[in-house]
N, C-alpha and C positions, 0 to 999 in steps of 0.2 A: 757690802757697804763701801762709798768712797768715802772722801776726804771732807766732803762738804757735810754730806750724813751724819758721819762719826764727830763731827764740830758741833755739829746743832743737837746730838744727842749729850755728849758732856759738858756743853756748855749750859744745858739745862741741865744733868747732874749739878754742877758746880752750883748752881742756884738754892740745890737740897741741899747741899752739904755747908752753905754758909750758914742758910736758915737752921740744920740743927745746931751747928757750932752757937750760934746765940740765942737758941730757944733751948738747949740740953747742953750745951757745952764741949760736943762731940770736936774736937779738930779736925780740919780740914789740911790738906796737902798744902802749906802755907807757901812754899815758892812757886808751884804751879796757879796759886791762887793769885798772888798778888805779880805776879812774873809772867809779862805776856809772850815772851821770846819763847817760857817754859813746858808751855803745853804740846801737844801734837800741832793743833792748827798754826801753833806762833814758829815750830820748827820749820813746817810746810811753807810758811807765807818768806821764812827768810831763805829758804833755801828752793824746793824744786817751785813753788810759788810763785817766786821772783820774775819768773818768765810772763808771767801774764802782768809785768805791770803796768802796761800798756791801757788795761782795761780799768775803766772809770767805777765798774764794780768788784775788780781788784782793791783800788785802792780804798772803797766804800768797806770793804773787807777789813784792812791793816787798821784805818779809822774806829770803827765800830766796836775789836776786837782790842784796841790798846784802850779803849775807854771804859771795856766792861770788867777789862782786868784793874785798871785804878780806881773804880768802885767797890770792886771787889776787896781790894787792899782797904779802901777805908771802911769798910764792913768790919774785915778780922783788926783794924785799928779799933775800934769803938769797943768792940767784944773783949779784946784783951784791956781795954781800962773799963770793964763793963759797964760803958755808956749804952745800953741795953735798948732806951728809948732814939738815938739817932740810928743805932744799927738798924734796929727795927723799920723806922723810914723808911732806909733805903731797901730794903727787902720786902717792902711790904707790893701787894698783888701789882699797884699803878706806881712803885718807887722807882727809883733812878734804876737799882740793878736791872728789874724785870725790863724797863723800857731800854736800855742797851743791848740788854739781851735778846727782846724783840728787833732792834736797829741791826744785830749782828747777824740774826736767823735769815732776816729780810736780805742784807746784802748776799751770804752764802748761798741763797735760793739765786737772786740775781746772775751771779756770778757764772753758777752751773747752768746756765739757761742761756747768757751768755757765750759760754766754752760752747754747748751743744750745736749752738746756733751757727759757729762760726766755721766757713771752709776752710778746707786744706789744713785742717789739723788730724793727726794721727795718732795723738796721744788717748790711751786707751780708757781715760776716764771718761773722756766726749764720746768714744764709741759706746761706752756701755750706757751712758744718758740717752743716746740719740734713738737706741734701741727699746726703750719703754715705753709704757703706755703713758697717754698724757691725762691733764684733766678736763681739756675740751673734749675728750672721749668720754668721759664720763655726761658732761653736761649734753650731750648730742643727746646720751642714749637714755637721758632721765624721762621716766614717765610724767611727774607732774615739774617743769622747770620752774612755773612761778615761783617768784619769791614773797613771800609772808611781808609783810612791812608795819610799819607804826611810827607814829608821829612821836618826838622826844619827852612829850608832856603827857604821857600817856602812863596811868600806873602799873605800877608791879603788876598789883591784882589782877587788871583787864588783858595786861599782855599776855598772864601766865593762863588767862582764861581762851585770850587766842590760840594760844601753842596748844591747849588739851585740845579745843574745838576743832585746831584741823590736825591734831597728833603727829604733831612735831617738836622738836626739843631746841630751836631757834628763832630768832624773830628781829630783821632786818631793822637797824634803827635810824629815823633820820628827824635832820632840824634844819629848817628851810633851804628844802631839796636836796642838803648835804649829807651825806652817808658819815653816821655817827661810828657805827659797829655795830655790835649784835647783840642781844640778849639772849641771856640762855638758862637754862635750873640752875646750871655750875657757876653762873654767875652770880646769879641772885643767893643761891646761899652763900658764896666767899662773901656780898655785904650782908647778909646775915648773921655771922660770926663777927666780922669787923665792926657793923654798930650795935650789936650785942640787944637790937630791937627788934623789932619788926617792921619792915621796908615796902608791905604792900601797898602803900599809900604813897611811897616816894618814885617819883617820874624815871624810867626807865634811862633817860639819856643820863642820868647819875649809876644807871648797874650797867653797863655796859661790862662784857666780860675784860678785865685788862690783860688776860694772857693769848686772846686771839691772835690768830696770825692771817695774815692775807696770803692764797697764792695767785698763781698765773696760770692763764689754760694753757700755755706752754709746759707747768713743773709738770714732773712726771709722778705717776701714780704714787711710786713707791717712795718719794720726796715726803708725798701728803700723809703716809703711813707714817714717818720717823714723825714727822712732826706732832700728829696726832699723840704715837704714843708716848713720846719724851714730852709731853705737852700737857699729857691727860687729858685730850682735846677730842669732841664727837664731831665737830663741826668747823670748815674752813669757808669761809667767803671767799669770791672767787673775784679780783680785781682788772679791771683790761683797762686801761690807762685814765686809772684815778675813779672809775666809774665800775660798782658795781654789778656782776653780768652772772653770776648766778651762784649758789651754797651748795657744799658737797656736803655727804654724813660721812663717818665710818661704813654704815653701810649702804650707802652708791657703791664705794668704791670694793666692800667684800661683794656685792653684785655684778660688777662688772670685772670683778677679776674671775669669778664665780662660772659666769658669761662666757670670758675669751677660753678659759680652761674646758669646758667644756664643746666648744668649739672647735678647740686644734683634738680635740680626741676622736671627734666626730669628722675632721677632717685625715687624720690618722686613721681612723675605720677605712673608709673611701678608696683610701692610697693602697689598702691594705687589699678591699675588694677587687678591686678594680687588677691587680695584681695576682689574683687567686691561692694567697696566701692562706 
């Protein structure tokens, strides 16, 4: 794991650990919480970080990253006069913390995409990005690329009846011609617990999942694995500038790792034959 990895996975930690401090009362590491300098990524951004500040996704980083620490602060403020119902707000699936902490996931991906991209660097974190597999590997190698879709005004019921019809657990969402997000089971049951009703009859552009994350066919495979699994997340959209271009699962991507590994073993056979070993 890098720098960027290990941010995007405790920064989603820190998201549980507010949520039980106000839902159970568990405390949370209160200076690393409310203290952006405090954590690893604030230590990295002031000190070996500092070198990249050059870059406009550097600094989308320090931005993102002091704002989801001062939400995070008025979170454990509410909790400790337990104003229960504004913490909650802001932790709730589409509140302020989650959408900073999506804003912060979003730059860290940038960033490392960024550094990879960039010549004449030797720093070993860009070697070891530059080296993986991407997610246009995966999209090249999908059997069915289409993407599923549905108009905003379209209910629960009919989309969830699309996703079984072609057995799929996603479903592309848009409102004239503009890409909403996604629909997905994980999403429709978080508004199922939050209006404590039933939502089959409510238009899809209202469940849109709010903890999805967009990547780039540039990240790299193993970026989409943190995310997924600090995420809870089956399914990533996949975005190329502002548009679109196609949905991974969790399993494309155990498929295609599945794939290459079987591949270099079979090409390790070869080397081996060939060799009369």
């Amino acid at each position: 794991m890098n720098i960027f990895d290990d941010a995007i996975e405790m920064h989603v930690q820190w998201k549980t650990a507010l949520k039980k401090y106000i839902e159970e009362g568990i405390p949370p590491d209160i200076k690393k919480a409310v203290d952006s300098h405090a954590c690893d990524l604030g230590k990295w951004i002031d000190k070996e970080g500092s070198r990249y500040n050059h870059l406009s996704s550097f600094e989308a980083i320090c931005m993102a990253h002091e704002q989801f620490h001062r939400i995070a602060a008025e979170v454990i403020a509410h909790g400790d006069t337990n104003d229960k119902m504004n913490a909650k707000l802001l932790i709730a699936t589409d509140g302020a913390l989650s959408q900073s902490s999506n804003k912060l996931i979003k730059a860290l991906m940038d960033c490392s995409r960024e550094l990879a991209n960039s010549k004449g660097l030797v720093n070993p974190l860009v070697i070891s990005i530059k080296s993986r597999l991407k997610v246009k590997d995966i999209l090249k190698n999908k059997e069915n690329p289409n993407i599923l879709s549905t108009d905003g005004q379209t209910t629960a019921r009919d989309a969830i009846k699309m996703m079984v019809d072609n057995n799929i657990g996603s479903i592309a969402v848009y409102q004239d011609n503009k890409f909403l997000g996604i629909f997905t089971e994980r999403g429709y049951m978080q508004q199922l617990v939050l209006r404590n009703e039933s939502c089959l009859e409510a238009p899809v552009s209202e469940m849109i999942d709010a903890n999805t994350i967009y990547v780039d066919p540039d990240d790299s495979i193993e970026q989409c694995m943190v995310l997924m699994t600090s995420m809870h997340a089956r399914h990533l959209p996949v975005m190329d500038q502002d548009k679109l271009i196609g949905m991974i699962s969790i399993g494309d991507i155990v498929k295609k790792m599945m794939s290459d590994y079987s591949n270099k073993i079979s090409q390790l056979e070869d080397y081996i034959h060939s060799y009369g070993v």
